[in-house]
C-alpha positions as CSV (number, residue, x, y, z in Angstrom):
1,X,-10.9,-4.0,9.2
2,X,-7.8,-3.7,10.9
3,X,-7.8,-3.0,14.7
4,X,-4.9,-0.1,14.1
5,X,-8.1,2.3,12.3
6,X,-9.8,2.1,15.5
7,X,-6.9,2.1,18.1
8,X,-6.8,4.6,20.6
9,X,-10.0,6.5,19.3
10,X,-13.0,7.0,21.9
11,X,-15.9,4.7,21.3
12,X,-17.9,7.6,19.5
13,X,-15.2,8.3,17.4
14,X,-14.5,4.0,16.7
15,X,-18.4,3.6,15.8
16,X,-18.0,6.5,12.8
17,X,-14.8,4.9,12.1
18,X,-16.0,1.4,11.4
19,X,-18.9,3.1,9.5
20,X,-17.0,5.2,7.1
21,X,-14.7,2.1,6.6
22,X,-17.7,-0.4,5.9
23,X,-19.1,2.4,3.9
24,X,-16.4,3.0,1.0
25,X,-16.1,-0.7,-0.2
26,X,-16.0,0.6,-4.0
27,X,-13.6,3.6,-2.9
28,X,-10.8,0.8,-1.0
29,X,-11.2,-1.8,-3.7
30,X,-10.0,1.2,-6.6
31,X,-7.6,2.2,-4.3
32,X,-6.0,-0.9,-4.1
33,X,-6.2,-1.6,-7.6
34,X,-4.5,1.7,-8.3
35,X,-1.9,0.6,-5.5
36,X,-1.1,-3.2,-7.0
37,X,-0.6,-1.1,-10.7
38,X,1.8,1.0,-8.7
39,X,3.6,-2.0,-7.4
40,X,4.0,-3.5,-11.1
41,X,5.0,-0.5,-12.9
42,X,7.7,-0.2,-10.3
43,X,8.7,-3.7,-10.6
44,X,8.7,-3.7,-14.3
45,X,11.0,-0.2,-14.3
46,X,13.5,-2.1,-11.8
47,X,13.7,-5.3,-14.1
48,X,14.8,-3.6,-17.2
49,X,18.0,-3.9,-18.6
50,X,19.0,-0.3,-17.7
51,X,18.3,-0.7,-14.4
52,X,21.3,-3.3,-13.4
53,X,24.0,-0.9,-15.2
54,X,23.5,1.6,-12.1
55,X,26.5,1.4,-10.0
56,X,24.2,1.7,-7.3
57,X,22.2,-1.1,-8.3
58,X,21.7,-3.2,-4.5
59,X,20.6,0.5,-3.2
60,X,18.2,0.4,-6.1
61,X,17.0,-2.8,-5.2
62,X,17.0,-2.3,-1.8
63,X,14.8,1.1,-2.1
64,X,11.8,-0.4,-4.4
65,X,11.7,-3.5,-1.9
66,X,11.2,-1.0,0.6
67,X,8.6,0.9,-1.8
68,X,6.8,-2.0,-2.4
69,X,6.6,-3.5,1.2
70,X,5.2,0.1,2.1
71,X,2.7,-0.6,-0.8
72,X,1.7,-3.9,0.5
73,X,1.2,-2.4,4.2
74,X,-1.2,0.3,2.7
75,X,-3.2,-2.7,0.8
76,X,-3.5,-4.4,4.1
77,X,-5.1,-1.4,6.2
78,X,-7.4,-0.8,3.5
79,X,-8.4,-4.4,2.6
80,X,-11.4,-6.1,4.1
């Protein structure tokens, strides 16, 4: 568990924290499945042919790295 869930909470508050985090295993292992099929869907859309006749492609580019680093984060926080 990452130390940002708990950070700044009181030590009441940390406790129920840690609890409902060790208590939803099943509910953060779907999540992140459901996250990592977000990731390739979105890689897969940017990767077709289509995608690199957009005049804009390097803004493209740059805005599902940034999707997918944000994606990445969130499977971090919620990964054991």
């Amino acid at each position: 568990m990452k130390k940002s869930w708990t950070s700044g909470l009181e030590p009441d508050q940390k406790k129920l924290m840690e609890d409902y985090f060790k208590g939803s295993p099943l509910l953060r292992e779907r999540l992140v499945k459901l996250v990592q099929n977000k990731i390739r869907v979105r890689e897969a859309d940017v990767v077709s042919i289509a995608s690199y006749e957009s005049p804009s492609w390097s803004h493209v580019q740059a805005d599902n790295n940034g999707y997918k680093r944000a994606l990445l984060e969130i499977i971090e926080l919620i990964s054991n």
